[in-house]
C-alpha positions in Angstrom: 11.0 -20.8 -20.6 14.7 -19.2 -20.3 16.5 -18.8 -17.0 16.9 -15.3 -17.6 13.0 -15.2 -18.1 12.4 -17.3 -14.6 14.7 -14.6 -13.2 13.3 -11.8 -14.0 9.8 -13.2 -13.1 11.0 -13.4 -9.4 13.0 -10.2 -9.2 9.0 -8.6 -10.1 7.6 -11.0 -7.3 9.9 -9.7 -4.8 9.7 -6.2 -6.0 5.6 -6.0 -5.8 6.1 -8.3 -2.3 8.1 -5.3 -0.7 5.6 -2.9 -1.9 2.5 -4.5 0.4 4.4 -5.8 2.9 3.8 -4.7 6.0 6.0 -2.5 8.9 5.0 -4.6 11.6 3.7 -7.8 12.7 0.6 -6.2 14.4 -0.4 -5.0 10.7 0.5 -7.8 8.9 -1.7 -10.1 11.2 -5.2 -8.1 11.6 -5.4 -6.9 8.0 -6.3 -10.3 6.5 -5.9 -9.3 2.8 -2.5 -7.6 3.3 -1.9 -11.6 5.2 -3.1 -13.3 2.4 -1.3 -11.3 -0.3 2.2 -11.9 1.4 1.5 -15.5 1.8 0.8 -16.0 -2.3 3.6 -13.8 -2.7 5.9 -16.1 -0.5 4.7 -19.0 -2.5 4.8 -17.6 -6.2 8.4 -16.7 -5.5 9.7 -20.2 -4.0 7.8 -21.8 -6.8 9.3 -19.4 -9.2 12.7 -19.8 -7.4 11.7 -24.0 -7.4 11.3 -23.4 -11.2 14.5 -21.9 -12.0 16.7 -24.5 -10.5 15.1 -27.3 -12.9 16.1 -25.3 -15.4 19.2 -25.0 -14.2 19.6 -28.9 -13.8 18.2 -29.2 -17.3 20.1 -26.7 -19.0 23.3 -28.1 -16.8 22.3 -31.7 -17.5 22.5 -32.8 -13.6 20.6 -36.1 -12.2 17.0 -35.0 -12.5 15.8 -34.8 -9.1 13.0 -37.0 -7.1 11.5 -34.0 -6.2 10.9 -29.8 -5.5 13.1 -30.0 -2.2 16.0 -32.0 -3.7 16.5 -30.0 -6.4 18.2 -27.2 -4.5 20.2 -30.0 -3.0 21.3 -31.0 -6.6 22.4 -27.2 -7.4 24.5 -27.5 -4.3 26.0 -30.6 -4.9 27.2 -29.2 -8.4 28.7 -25.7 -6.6 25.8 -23.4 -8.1 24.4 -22.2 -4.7 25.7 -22.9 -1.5 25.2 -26.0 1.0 23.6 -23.0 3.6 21.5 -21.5 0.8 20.5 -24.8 -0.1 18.9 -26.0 3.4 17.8 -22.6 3.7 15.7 -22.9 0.3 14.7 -26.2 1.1 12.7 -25.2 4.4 11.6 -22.3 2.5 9.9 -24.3 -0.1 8.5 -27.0 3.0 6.9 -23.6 4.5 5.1 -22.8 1.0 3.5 -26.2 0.8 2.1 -25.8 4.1 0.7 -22.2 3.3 -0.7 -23.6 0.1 -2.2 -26.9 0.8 -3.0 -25.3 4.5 -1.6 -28.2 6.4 -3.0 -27.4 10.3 -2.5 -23.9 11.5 0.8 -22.0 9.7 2.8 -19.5 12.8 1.9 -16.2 11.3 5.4 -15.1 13.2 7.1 -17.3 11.8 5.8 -16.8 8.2 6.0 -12.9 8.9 9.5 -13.2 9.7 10.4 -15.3 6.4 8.2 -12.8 4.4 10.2 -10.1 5.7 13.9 -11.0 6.2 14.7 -14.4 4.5 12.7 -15.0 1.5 14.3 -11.4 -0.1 17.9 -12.3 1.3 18.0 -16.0 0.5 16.5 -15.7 -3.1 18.5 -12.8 -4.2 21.4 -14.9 -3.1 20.4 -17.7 -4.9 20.5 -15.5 -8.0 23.3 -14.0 -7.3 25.2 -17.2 -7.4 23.9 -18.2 -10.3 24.3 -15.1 -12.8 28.1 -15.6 -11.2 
């Protein structure tokens, strides 16, 4: 897959995110499917966002990384996103892993608020940098 590909694949996840999410917290938590829905959004687009930058360090030929986290660290290192974005992209993908694999109980606040304000602002950054 091309990086323009990966890139348009997360500008749709992001688009069809902002179509279900909800206005407020109260809504997001009692409806259960709207929940659910945001939450595989969140983590389609990190993994998506998770994709691109291997392709990134493969297309760029940079040390291959260890793993998921430390390739945003990589990107960083090399001036393609910022140290902030990085750290920021980083915690982003720690919070999909424990939505996916469900490890103890996730803060619905917490993932409401990255649902609504960060994910969209920190990943549209990311791409931002790197169509620069």
């Amino acid at each position: 897959m091309r990086t323009d590909d990966k890139i348009k694949e997360i500008e749709k996840y992001l688009s069809e995110l902002e179509e279900i999410i909800p206005k407020d917290f109260h809504k997001y938590k009692n409806d259960l499917k709207t929940k659910a829905a945001c939450e595989r959004y969140f983590e389609k687009i990190i993994e998506a966002a998770t994709d691109l930058a291997f392709l990134l360090i493969k297309d760029k030929k940079y040390k291959i990384p260890e793993d998921d986290k430390e390739a945003f660290e990589i990107l960083s290192d090399n001036g393609d996103i910022s140290r902030e974005l990085a750290v920021k992209l980083k915690e982003a993908k720690g919070m999909r892993n424990i939505i996916a694999h469900q490890y103890g109980k996730t803060d619905d606040k917490l993932v409401f608020n990255s649902i609504t304000k960060e994910i969209k602002k920190d990943v549209k950054k990311m791409l931002k940098f790197i169509e620069q």
